[in-house]
C-alpha positions as CSV (number, residue, x, y, z in Angstrom):
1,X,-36.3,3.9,-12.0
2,X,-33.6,6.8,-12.2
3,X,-32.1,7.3,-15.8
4,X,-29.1,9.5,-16.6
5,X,-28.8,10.3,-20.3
6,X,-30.9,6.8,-20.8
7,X,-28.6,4.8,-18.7
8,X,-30.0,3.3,-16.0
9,X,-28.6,3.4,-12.3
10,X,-29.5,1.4,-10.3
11,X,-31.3,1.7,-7.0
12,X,-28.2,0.4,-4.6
13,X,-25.2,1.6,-2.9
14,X,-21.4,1.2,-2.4
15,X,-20.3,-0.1,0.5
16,X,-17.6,1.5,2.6
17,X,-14.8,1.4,5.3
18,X,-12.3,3.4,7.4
19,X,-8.5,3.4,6.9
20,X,-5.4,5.2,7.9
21,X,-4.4,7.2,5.4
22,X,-1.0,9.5,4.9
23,X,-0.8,12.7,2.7
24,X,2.6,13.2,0.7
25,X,3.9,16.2,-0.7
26,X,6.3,15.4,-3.2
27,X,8.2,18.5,-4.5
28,X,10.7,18.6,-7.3
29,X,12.7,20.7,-10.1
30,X,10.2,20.1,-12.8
31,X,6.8,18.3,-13.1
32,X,8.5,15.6,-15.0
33,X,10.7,14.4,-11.8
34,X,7.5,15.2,-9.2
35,X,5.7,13.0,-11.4
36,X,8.0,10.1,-11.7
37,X,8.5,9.7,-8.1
38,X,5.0,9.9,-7.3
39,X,4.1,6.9,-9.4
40,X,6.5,5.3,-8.4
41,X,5.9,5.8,-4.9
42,X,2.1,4.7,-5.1
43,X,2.7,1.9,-7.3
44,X,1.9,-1.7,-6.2
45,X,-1.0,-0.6,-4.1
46,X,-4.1,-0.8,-5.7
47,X,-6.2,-3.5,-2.9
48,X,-5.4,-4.1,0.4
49,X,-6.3,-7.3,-0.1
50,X,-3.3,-8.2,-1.8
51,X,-1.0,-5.5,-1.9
52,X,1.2,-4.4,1.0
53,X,-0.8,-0.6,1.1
54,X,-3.9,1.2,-1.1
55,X,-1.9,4.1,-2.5
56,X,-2.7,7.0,-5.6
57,X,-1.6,10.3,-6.9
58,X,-4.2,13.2,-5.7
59,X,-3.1,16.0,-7.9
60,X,-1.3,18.7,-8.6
61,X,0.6,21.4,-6.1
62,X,1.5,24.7,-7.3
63,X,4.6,26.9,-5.9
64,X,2.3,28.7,-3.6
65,X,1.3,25.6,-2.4
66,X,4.7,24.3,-1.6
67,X,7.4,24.9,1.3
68,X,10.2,25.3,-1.0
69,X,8.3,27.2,-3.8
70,X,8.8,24.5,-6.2
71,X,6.3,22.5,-8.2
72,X,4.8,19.3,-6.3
73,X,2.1,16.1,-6.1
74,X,-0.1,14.9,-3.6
75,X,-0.2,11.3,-2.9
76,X,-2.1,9.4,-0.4
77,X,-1.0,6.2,1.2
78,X,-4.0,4.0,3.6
79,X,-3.2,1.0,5.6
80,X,-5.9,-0.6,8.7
81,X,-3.2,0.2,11.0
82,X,-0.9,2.8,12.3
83,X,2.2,0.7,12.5
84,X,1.4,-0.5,9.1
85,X,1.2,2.7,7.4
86,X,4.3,4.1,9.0
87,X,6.2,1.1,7.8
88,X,5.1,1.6,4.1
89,X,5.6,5.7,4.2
90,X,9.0,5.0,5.7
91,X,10.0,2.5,2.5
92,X,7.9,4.0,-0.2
93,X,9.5,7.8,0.5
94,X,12.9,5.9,1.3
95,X,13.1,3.9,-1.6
96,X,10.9,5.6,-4.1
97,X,11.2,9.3,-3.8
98,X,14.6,9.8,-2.1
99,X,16.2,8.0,-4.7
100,X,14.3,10.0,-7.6
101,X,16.6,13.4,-8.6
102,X,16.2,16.6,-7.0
103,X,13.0,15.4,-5.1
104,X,11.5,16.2,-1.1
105,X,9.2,15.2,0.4
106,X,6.7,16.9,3.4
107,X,3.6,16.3,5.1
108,X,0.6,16.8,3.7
109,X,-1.8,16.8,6.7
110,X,-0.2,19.7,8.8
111,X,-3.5,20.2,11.1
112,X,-3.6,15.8,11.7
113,X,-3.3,15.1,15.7
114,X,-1.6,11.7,15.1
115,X,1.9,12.1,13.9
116,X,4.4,9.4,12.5
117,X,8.5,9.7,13.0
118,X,8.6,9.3,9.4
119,X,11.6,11.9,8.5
120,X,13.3,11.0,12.0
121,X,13.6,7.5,11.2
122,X,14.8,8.2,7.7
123,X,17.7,10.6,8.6
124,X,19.5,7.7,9.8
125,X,20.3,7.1,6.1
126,X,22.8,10.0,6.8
127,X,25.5,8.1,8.7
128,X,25.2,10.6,11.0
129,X,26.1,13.5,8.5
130,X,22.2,14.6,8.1
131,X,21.5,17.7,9.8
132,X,18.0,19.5,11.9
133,X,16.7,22.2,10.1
134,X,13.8,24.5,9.4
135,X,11.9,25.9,6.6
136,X,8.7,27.6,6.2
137,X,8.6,26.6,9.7
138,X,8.4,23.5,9.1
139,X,10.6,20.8,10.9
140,X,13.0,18.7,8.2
141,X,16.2,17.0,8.2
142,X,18.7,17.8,5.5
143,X,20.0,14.2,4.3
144,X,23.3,14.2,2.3
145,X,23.3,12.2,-1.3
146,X,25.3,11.8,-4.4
147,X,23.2,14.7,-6.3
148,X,23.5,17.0,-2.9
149,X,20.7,16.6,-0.2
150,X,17.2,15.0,0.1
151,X,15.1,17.0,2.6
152,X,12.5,15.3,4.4
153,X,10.1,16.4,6.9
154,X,10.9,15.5,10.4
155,X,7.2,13.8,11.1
156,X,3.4,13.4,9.2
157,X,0.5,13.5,10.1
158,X,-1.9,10.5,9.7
159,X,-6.1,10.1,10.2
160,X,-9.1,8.3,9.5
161,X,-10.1,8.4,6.2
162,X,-12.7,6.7,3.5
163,X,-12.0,3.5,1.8
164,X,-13.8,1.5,-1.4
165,X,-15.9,4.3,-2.6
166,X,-17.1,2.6,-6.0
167,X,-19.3,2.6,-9.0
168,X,-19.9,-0.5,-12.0
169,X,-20.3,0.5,-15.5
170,X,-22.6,-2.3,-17.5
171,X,-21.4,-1.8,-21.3
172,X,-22.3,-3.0,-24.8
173,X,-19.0,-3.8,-25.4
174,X,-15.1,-3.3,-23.7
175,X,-14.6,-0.3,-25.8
176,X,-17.6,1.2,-24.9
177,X,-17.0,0.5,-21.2
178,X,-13.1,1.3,-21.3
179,X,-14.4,5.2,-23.1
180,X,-16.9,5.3,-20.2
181,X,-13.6,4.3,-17.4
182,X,-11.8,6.5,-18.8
183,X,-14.1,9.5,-18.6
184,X,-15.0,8.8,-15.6
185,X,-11.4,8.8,-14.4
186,X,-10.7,11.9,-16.4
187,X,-14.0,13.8,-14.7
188,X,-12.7,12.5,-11.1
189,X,-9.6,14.1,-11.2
190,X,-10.1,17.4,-13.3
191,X,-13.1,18.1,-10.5
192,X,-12.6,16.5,-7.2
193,X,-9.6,16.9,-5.1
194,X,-8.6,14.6,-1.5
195,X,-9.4,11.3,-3.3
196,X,-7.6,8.7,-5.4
197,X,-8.3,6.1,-7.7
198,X,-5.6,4.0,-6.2
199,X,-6.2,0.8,-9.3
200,X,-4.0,1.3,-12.3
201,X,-4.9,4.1,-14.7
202,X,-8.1,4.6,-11.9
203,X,-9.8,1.7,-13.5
204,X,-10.5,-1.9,-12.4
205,X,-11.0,-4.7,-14.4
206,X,-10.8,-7.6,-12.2
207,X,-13.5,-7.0,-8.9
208,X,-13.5,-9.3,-6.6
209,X,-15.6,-10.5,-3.4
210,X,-14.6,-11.6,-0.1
211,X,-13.7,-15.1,-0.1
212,X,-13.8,-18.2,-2.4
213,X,-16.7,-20.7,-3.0
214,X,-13.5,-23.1,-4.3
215,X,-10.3,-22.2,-2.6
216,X,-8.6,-21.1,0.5
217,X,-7.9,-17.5,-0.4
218,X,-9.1,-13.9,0.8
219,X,-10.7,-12.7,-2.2
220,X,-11.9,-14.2,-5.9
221,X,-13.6,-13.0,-9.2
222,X,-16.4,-11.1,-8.4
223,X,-17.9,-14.0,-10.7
224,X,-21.6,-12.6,-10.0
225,X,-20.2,-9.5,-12.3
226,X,-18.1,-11.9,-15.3
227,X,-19.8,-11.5,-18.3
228,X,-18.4,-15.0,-19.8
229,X,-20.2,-16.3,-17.2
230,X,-23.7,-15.7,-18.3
231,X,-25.7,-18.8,-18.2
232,X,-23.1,-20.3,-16.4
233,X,-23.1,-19.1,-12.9
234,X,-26.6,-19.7,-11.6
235,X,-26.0,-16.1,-9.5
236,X,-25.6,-13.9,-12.8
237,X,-26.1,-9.9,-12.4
238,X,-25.2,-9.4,-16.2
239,X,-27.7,-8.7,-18.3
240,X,-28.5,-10.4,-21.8
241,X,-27.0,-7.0,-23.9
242,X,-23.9,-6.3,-21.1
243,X,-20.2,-8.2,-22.7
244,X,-18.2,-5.6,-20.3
245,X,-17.9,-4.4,-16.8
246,X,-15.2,-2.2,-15.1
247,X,-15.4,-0.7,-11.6
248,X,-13.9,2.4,-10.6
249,X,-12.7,2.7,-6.9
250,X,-12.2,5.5,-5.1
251,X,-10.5,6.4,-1.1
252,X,-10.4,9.4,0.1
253,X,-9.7,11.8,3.1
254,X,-13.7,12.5,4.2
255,X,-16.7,11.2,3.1
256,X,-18.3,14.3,0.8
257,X,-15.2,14.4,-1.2
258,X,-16.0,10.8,-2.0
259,X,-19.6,11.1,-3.1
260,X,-18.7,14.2,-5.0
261,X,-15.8,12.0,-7.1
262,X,-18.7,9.2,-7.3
263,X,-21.2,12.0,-8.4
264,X,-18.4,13.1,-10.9
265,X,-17.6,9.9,-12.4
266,X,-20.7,8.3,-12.8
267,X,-21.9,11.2,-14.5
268,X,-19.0,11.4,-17.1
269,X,-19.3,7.6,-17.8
270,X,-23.3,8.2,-18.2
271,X,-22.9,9.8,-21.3
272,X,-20.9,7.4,-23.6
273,X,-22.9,5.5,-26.2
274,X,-23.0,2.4,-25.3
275,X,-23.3,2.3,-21.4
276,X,-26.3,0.4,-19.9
277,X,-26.3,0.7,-16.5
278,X,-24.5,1.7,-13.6
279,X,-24.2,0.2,-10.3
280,X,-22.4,-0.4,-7.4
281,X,-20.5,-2.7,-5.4
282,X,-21.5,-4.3,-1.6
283,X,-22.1,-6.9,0.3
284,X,-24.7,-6.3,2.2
285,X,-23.6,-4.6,4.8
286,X,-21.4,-6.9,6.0
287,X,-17.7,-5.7,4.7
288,X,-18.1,-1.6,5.3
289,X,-20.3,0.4,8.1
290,X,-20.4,2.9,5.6
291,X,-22.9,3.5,2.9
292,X,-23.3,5.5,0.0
293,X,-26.8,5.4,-2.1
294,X,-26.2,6.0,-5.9
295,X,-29.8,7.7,-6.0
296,X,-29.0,9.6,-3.4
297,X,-25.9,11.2,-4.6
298,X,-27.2,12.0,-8.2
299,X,-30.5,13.6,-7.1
C-alpha cells in the first residue's frame, strides 16, 4: 500500500478523454480589469455535462508575454466539437471580454494547425466602421466602442487537448477536506501551468456518474462517494472514519502537464491533518481511453 505523509492513495487511476480546447489571451490596463473579464469569460462552464462549455483561468501573462505590452490572462475554453467551441469563443469573448473596459483579446495557440474565424466573425459588431490591422505581426481587427476600440485577433487556433484529469480527497471532516481542496488548488496553480481547474474555486463538491439508476437524466450523485449514504447505499466506497469528499478536476493542453498538476495537488492535499485517503475517479474504462495511475505519477 503507498502512503504519502500517512495518507493512503489508493492503488487506481483517473479516467480520461479528448476535447477541443481554445487558448485566450486576455490583455488589459491593469490586473484588476484582465481579471474580471477572464472570470467572467470562463464562468458557467465547469462540466460539459451540463454546461454549455468546460472553461478556467490558466494564469498569469506578463508584458513580455503580451502583443501590446500590457498585462494579461490565459483562459482555456474545451468543447467535443469544433463548431461547438467556435460558437462559445465567439459569445464568451463577444459578450464577456469585449464588453469589460480597456480589454483585447488574442490567440493563445499561435503554432495550432486548426484555426477558427473567431475575430472575423466578431468585427461585424463594427457596422462596418471596424478596420484590418496588424500588430506584433499578428492579424487583428480594430472594433470601434463607447470607451474607444476593442481589438481582437482576426483567427485562433484550436487542438486536441486532455479532459477530466482528477483526484478524491477522503477527509475526517469538511473542514479538513475543504483545507486539503484548497491546498491542492493553491499547489496546482502556483506550480503547473497549461491546465485548469475549470469547477468553481478549482474544487468540486458534487461528483457525479454517468447516468441515473432512477431518472432519465445524463449524469447523478456520484452516490457510491456520499458520505450520508453510508449504510444506506448497498455500493458504499466511504469508509467508517470519512464524513467528506471533494474532487478536484483538472483539463489541460497535453497529457504531462496534467499528471504534473495531479502530482502537485495530491501532494499538497496529502499533508493536511485530517486527510485519509486519496483516490480517484473512473469508470472502468468505459467513459475515457485515457488513463492515469495515481501510483504511477507519485513514484
Amino acid at each position: 500500500m503507498l502512503r504519502l505523509n500517512d495518507v493512503e492513495i489508493e492503488d487506481t487511476y483517473a479516467e480520461l478523454f479528448n476535447m477541443w480546447v481554445g487558448r485566450v489571451l486576455i490583455t488589459a490596463e491593469n490586473e484588476k480589469w484582465s481579471q474580471t473579464a477572464a472570470e467572467v469569460a470562463t464562468g458557467y462552464a465547469s462540466s460539459i455535462i451540463g454546461s454549455p462549455a468546460e472553461a478556467g483561468i490558466e494564469g498569469d501573462a506578463g508584458p513580455d508575454e503580451t502583443p501590446d505590452r500590457r498585462v494579461g490572462k490565459f483562459i482555456q475554453i474545451y468543447h467535443h466539437t469544433r463548431s461547438e467551441l467556435k460558437r462559445q469563443m465567439i459569445s464568451r469573448i463577444g459578450q464577456c471580454i469585449m464588453t469589460c473596459p480597456t480589454t483585447a483579446a488574442f490567440d493563445g495557440l499561435p503554432k495550432a494547425v486548426r484555426r477558427l474565424k473567431i475575430g472575423r466573425s466578431l468585427r461585424l459588431f463594427g457596422d462596418g466602421f471596424q478596420k484590418r490591422d496588424e500588430l506584433a505581426g499578428r492579424k487583428i481587427w480594430r472594433i470601434p466602442v463607447m470607451e474607444g476600440e476593442f481589438i481582437v485577433e482576426d483567427n485562433f487556433g484550436v487542438m486536441r487537448a486532455i479532459a477530466g484529469g482528477n483526484f478524491l480527497i477522503f477527509s475526517k471532516t469538511m473542514k479538513a477536506g475543504l483545507e486539503a481542496a484548497e491546498r491542492a488548488v493553491e499547489a496546482i496553480r502556483k506550480n503547473v501551468r497549461y491546465v485548469i481547474l475549470p469547477f468553481p474555486g478549482g474544487v468540486c463538491r458534487s461528483g457525479s456518474k454517468v447516468g441515473s439508476m432512477k431518472y432519465k437524466l445524463p449524469a447523478s450523485t456520484n452516490h457510491p462517494f456520499c458520505p450520508k449514504l453510508k449504510g444506506i447505499a448497498p455500493d458504499s466506497k466511504v469508509p467508517s472514519e470519512v464524513n467528506s469528499i471533494y474532487e478536484i478536476v483538472i483539463n489541460g493542453l497535453d497529457l504531462d502537464s496534467v499528471k504534473k498538476a495531479m502530482r502537485e495537488g495530491i501532494k499538497a492535499a496529502a499533508g493536511v491533518p485530517g486527510v485519509v485517503k486519496i483516490s480517484a475517479g473512473n469508470y472502468g474504462g468505459k467513459f475515457g481511453p485515457i488513463k492515469i495511475f495515481l501510483h504511477e505519477i507519485l513514484k
